[in-house]
N, C-alpha and C positions, 0 to 999 in steps of 0.2 A: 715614199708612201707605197704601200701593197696594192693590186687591184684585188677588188673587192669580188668575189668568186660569186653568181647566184646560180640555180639549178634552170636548166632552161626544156621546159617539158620538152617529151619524144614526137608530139604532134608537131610544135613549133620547127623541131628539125627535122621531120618529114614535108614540111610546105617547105623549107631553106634545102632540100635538095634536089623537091621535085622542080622549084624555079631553077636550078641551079641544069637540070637535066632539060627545061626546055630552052635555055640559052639566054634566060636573065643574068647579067654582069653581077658582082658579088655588090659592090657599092649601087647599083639599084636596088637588089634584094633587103640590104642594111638599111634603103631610107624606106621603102615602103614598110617595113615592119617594124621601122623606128628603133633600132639596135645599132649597138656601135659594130663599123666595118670591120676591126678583124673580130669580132666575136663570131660573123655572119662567114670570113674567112677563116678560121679554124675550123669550123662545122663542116665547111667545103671540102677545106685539105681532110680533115680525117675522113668525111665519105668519099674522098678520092683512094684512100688510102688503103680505106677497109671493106669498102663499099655497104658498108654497115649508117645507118643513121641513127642509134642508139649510141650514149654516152657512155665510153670504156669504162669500167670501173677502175678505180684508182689505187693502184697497189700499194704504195708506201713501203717499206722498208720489213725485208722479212723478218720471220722471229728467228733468233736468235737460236733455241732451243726446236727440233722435232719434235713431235708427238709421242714419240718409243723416249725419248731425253728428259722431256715433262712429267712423264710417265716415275722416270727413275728418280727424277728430284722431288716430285712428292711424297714419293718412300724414301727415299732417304729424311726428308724432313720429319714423317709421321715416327720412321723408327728412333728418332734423336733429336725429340722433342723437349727433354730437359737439358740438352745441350747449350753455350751458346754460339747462336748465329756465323758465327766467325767458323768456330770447330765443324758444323753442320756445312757450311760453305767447302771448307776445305775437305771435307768427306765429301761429297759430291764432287769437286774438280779432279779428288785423285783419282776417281773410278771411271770418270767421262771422258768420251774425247774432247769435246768443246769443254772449254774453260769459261766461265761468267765471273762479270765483275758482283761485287755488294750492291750494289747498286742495281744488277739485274736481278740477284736473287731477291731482293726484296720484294720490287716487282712482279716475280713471276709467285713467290710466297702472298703477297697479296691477292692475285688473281685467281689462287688456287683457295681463298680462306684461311690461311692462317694468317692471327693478329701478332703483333708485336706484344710482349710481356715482359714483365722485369722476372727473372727466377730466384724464384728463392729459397732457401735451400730448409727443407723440414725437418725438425728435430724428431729426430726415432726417438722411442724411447725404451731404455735397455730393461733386460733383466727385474733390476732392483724399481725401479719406479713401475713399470706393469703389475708388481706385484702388491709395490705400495696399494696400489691403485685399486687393485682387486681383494685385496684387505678391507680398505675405505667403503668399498659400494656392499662386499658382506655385513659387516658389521650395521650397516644402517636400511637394509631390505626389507625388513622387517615394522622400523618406523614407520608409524602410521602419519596423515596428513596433520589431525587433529592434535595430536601431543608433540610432531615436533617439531614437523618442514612447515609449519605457520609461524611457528619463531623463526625461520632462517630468512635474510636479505638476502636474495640471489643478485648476483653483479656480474657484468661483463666486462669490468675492470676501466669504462672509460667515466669522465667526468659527468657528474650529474646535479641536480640541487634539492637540496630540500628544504621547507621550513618549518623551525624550530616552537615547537609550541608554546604560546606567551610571550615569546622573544620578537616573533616577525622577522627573524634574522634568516637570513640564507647562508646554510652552506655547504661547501663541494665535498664530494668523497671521491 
């Protein structure tokens, strides 16, 4: 089982070193303020230490990447954006000295806002169909609302229902 970590205010550890400075034992100091002895004894050791009674901040483990490195993997990820992930990974480690795993680039691709996306690849469209295309919308510019596009069902191709008049039947297009 872990011990359970709680934040122990800066005033609390200015009374645990000023008894500690005028010659109260650490185990007196721990029952009159009702704290466990070594909590009362690490407070001691580190203002012996630092002579400091404020709590060190707690570094943890550096990153991984500097700031001029973060720098170049977020260009690299904005320039090769349709890329995937893998290709973008390995374009970043060839040009860095530090090497990252998937597993950190994702991470630090998160941290920086880019989301995870499936890509999908858009159909151009060449020559012959733009032209189709701009055939189609000449040839109907002119149609007015009233004699023609009130005849047209416009559809975006996904399922829908309708009912059939007299019938009460539904059905899908």
């Amino acid at each position: 089982m872990t011990k359970k970590r709680c934040h122990i205010p800066d005033g609390v550890r200015e009374a645990i070193c000023k008894m500690f400075k005028n010659g109260i034992k650490v185990s007196q100091i721990a029952r009159n303020l009702s704290m466990a002895r070594s909590t009362v004894d690490g407070i001691v050791k580190q203002f012996k230490k630092t002579g400091e009674t404020s709590k060190q901040k707690w570094h943890g483990r550096k990153p991984k990447l500097n700031a001029r490195q973060q720098r170049a993997l977020v260009r690299t990820i904005s320039a090769n954006r349709t890329e995937p992930k893998q290709k973008v990974l390995n374009d970043f480690n060839s040009v860095s000295e530090v090497k990252i795993s998937m597993k950190t680039f994702e991470r630090y691709s998160k941290k920086f806002g880019f989301r995870r996306r499936v890509l999908g690849k858009k159909q151009v469209l060449g020559r012959k169909h733009r032209l189709a295309r701009l055939s189609w919308v000449r040839t109907r510019r002119l149609l007015t609302v009233e004699t023609y596009w009130k005849r047209i069902i416009f559809s975006d191709e996904c399922t829908g229902w309708t009912e059939l008049p007299g019938l009460g039947v539904e059905e899908g297009w």
